[in-house]
Every structure is written in structure tokens, then in C-alpha cells.
C-alpha positions in Angstrom: 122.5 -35.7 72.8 120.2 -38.7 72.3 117.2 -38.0 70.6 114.5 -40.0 73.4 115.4 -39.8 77.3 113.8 -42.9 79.4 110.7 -42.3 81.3 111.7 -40.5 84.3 110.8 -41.4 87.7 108.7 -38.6 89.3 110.4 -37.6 92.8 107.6 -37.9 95.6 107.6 -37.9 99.4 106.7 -42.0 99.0 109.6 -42.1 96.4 111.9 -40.9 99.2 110.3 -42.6 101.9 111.6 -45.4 100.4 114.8 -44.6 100.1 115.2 -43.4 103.6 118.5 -41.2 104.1 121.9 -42.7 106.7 120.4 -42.0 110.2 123.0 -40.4 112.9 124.1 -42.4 115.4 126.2 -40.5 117.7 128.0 -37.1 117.8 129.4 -34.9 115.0 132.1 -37.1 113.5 129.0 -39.8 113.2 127.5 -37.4 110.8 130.1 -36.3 108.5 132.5 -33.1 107.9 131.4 -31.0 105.2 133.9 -29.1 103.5 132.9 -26.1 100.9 135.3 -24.5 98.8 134.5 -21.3 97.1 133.9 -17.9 97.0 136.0 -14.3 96.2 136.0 -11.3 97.6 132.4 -9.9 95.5 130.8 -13.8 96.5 131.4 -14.6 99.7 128.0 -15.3 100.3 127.6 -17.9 98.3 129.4 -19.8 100.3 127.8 -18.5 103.5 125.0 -19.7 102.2 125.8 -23.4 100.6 127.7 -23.9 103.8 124.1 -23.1 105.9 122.6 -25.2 103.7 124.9 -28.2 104.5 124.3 -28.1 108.4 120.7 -27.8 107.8 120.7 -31.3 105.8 122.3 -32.9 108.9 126.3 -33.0 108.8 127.9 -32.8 111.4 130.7 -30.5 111.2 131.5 -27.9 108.7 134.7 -26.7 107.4 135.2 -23.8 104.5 137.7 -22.7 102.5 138.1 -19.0 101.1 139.9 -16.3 100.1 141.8 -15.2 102.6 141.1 -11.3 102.8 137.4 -12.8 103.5 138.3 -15.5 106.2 137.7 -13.4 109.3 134.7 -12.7 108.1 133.8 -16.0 107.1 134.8 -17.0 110.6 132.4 -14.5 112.2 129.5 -15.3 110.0 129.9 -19.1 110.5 130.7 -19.8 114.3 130.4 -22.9 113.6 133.1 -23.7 111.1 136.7 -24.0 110.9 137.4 -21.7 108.1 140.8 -21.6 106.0 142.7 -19.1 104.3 143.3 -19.5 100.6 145.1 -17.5 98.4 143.5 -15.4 96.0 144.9 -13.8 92.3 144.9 -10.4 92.3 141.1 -9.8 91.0 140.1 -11.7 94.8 139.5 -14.6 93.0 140.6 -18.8 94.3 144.3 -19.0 93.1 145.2 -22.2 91.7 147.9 -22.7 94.2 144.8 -22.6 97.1 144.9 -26.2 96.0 147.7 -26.9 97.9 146.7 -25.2 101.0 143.5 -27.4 101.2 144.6 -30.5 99.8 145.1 -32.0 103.0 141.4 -30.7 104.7 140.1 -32.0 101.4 141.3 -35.4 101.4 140.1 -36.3 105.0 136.5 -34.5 104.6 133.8 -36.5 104.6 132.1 -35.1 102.0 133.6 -31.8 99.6 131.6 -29.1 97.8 133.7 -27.1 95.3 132.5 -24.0 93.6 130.2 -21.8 95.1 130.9 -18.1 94.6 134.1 -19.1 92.4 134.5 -16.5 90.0 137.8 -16.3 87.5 137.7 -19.6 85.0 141.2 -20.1 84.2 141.9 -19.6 87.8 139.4 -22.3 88.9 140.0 -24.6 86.4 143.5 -24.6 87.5 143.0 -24.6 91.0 140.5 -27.8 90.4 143.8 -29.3 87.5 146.0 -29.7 91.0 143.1 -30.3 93.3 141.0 -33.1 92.2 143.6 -36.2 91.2 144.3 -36.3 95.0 140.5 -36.6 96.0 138.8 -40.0 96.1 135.1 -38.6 97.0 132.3 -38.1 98.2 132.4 -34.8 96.1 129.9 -32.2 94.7 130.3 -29.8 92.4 128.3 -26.7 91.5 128.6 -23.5 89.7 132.4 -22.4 88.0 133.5 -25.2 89.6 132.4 -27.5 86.6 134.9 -25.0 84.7 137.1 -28.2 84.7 134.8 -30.8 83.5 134.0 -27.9 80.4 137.2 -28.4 79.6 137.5 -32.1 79.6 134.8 -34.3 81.2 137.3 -37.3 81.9 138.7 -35.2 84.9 136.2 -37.1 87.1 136.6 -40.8 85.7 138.7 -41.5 88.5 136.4 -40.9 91.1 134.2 -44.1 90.7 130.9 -42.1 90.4 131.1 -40.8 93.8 130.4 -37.1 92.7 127.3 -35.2 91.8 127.2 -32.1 89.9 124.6 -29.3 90.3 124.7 -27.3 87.2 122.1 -24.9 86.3 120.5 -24.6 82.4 123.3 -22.2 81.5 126.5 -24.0 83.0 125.3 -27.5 81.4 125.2 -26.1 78.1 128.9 -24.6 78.8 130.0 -28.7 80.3 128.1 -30.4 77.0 129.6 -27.4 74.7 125.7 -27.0 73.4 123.3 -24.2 72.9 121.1 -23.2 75.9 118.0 -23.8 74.0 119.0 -27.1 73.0 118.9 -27.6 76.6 115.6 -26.5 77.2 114.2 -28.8 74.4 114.8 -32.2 76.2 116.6 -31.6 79.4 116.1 -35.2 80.5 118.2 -36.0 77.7 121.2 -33.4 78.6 121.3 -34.8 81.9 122.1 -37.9 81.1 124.5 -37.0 78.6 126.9 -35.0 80.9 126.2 -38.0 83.5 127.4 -40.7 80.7 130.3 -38.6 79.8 131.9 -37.8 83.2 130.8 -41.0 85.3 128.8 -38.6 87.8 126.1 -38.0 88.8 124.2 -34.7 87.6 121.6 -33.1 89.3 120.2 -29.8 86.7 118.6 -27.1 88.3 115.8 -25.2 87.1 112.0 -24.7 87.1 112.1 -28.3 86.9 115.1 -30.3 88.6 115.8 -33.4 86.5 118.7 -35.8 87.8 121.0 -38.9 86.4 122.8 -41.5 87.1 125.8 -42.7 84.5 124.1 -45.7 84.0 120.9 -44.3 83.1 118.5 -43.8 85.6 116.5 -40.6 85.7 114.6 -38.8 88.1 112.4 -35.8 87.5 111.2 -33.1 90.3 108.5 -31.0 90.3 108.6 -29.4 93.8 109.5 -25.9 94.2 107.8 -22.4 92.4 109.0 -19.1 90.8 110.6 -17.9 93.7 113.1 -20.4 93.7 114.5 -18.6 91.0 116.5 -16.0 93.3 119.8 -15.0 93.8 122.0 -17.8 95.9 118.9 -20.2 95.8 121.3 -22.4 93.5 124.2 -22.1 96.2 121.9 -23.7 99.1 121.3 -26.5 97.0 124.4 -27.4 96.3 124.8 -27.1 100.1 121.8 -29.7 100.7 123.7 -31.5 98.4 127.2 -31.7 100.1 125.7 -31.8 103.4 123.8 -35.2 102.4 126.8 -36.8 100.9 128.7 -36.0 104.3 125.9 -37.7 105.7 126.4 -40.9 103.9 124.0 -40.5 101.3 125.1 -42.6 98.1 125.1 -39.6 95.1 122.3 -40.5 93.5 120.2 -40.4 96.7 121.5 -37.1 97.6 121.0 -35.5 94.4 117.5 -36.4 94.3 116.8 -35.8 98.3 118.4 -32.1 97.8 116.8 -31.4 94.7 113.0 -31.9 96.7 113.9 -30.5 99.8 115.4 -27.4 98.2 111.9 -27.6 96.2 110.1 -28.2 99.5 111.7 -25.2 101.3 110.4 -23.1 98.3 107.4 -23.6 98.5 106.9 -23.9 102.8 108.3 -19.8 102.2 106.0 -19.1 99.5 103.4 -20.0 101.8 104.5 -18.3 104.8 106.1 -15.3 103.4 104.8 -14.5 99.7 105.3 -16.5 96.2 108.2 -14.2 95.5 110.1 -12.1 97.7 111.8 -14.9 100.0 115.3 -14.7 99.9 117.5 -17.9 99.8 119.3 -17.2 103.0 115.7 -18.5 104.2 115.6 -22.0 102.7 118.4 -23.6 105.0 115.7 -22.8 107.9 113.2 -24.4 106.1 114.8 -27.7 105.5 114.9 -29.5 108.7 111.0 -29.0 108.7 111.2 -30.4 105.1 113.0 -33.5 106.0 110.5 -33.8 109.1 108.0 -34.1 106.7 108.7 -36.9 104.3 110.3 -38.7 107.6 108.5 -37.8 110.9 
């Protein structure tokens, strides 16, 4: 990793105010399908929760994809997806021939969000071998999904930068093949070295949310608090993420939009409910009054 990162650009509402997100104009299709891929039969609500956290940044329609001995409830839980059956290995993980099964919902998606609630790495990272060379973008990656760019962060060159991935501290130091700690000495810096590398853009969770684009820029958000850092908190993110790019954000815009209003959300529960003890099943609620407020 390079030594010195540029000076970052601090993420404020006036920042994002002037970089105003795609408008609607017109019904669901104008707004962009969302498809999420993820889950197993001990995470399904991760991607109940990313998928929440898609509609509440403003697609349009929503489509997930799941194990299939979780579908119905999937279904039930999300009335307003359509949800598809994948199969699963034997340990209820994503089999890699699910890649088949989806290829075609994948491809005509607006915008597709891979990884929340995967669980299995050779399974994923085979299921995303035979998934990705058909898809041209938007995409966003979070979680095990980056299992593939671990193992070789080329897999995304093809995509034209049209992809933003949402590791955490821990899954960027698997990607760059570093210590953790090395990652909390100059994040900045790590960000823009898995962003050079695969040709995407990457958005790094944390206490601090830094985000970069390959060619450099590099953005760094304060918003949020300590009880961001719960269980699934990382999932709706993603979800803001995806949910933007469906949208018609460009990546870079999304990453940094999600990565404040995922903040913002934080901190409207800390004040309503308590500085910890939200859960993250209550940030999707929280974003549509985030967004109001940068853009009445």
C-alpha cells in the first residue's frame, strides 16, 4: 500500500447537495430493479435486511435470490419482491450452480447486490467464477461475496468501473491479502489500493467510512456513532448501496450517498431510541427521512 493517501474530501450534506442523486420520473421500472443475491439457511436475514435497505433508498422494484429451503420465507417476509429459488450445498450454503439459475434475472436487473448472508468461500467464489463474466453492471458487492476478488482482483476489470464494493476492516485485509492492523494504520490508503487494483469502486466500512474511486479520488465520512457497529448494520448498507445504483446513481456517487445516509440513520436512532441498543432492522426506516434531509 502507498505510503501517503491524498487529502480526502470530507462527505457533508453541501457535498451531496451538490451532487444531487437521479430523480424518479414515473413508476417502478423508472426507478430501477434491485436484485440481491445472498444468504443460507443460518443468514437469511441479511438479506432481509440489505433488500429493506434497497427500497428505502428509492428503487423501484426488488428481486432476491436465495436458498431455496428459505424462499417461502423470504417470499413472506418481503411482499414486495419476486424471490427465486437457488440451490444450496449441503451445509445450506449458495451452490455454485445457483449461478445459472439467476443468470438470466441478473443480467436484466438494474442494479445487482451479491453477498449478503453468503456463507461457504469455495462455494461463493465459484458461484461468483460462473456468475460475473455474464454481468455488465451496475453491481455491488459486500461481504463473502468479495471471496472472488481475494482470490484474484482482475475478476472485475471487465466491468468498466461500474461496481462498488462494501468491505468492512476485516474483509479488505482478506481482498489486499494484508494484516488487519495494517489497515487500521492508514485506511485511506487501503481503499485506494483495492480500488486501483480491481477497477471499482470501494466503499470501507467502519467507525469511519472512507471511499475511492480507481482513479484516485477519496472521500472520507464521519457521520454515524457506536451503535452502528451492530449486527446486519453492514448488510443495510450494502442495501443503500444497491438500491442507489438501481436508481441511476454513477458508483462513486452511490458509495458515498450510502455511506452518509447509513451514517445519518445511526445517529436519527441514537437520538430517538438510545446510543446503543438500536437494531439494524431500524435504519432502512430511517433513510427516507435522511435523504429528506440533505434534499427537502
Amino acid at each position: 500500500m502507498s505510503s501517503s493517501s491524498p487529502e480526502p474530501t470530507q462527505v457533508t450534506p453541501e457535498v451531496l447537495r451538490g451532487w444531487q442523486l437521479p430523480e424518479p420520473t414515473g413508476g417502478k421500472n423508472a426507478r430501477g430493479s434491485i436484485l440481491v443475491i445472498g444468504g443460507s439457511t443460518e443468514t437469511l436475514g441479511a438479506v432481509l435486511l440489505a433488500a429493506e435497505g434497497a427500497m428505502r433508498a428509492g428503487a423501484g422494484k426488488l428481486q432476491v435470490a436465495t436458498v431455496a429451503s428459505l424462499a417461502p420465507f423470504a417470499a413472506a417476509a418481503l411482499p414486495e419482491a419476486l424471490v427465486r429459488a437457488l440451490p444450496e450445498t449441503d451445509g445450506g450454503a449458495v451452490a455454485p450452480e445457483a449461478a445459472d439459475v439467476v443468470r438470466e434475472l441478473a443480467e436484466s436487473a438494474d442494479a445487482v447486490l451479491i453477498g449478503p448472508g453468503m456463507t461457504d468461500k469455495d462455494a461463493t467464489e465459484a458461484f461468483g467464477k460462473r456468475l460475473l463474466p455474464h454481468l455488465r453492471g451496475p453491481l455491488a458487492i459486500d461481504a463473502l461475496g468479495l471471496a472472488c476478488v481475494t482470490a484474484d482482483d482482475t475478476c472485475l476489470h471487465h466491468l468498466g468501473g461500474r461496481v462498488v464494493l462494501t468491505p468492512n476492516p476485516t474483509e479488505i485485509s482478506y481482498a489486499l491479502h494484508v494484516e488487519e492492523d495494517e489497515i487500521d494504520d492508514d485506511p485511506g490508503a487501503a481503499t485506494l489500493d483495492l480500488a486501483g487494483r480491481t477497477r471499482a469502486v470501494v466503499g470501507l466500512g467502519g467507525a469511519t467510512s472512507w471511499i475511492a474511486t480507481p482513479d484516485g479520488q477519496l472521500w472520507l465520512d464521519e457521520s454515524g456513532n457506536a451503535g452502528l457497529g451492530v449486527s446486519g448494520s453492514g448488510d443495510v448498507r450494502a442495501g443503500i448501496t444497491g438500491g442507489l445504483l438501481a436508481r441511476g446513481a454513477e458508483p462513486a456517487q452511490a458509495a458515498v450517498w450510502a455511506a452518509y445516509l447509513h451514517g445519518r440513520a445511526g445517529e436519527r436512532l441514537a437520538s430517538s431510541v438510545g446510543r446503543l441498543g438500536f437494531l439494524a432492522r431500524e435504519l432502512p426506516g430511517e433513510i427516507p427521512k435522511a435523504l429528506a434531509e440533505v434534499v427537502p
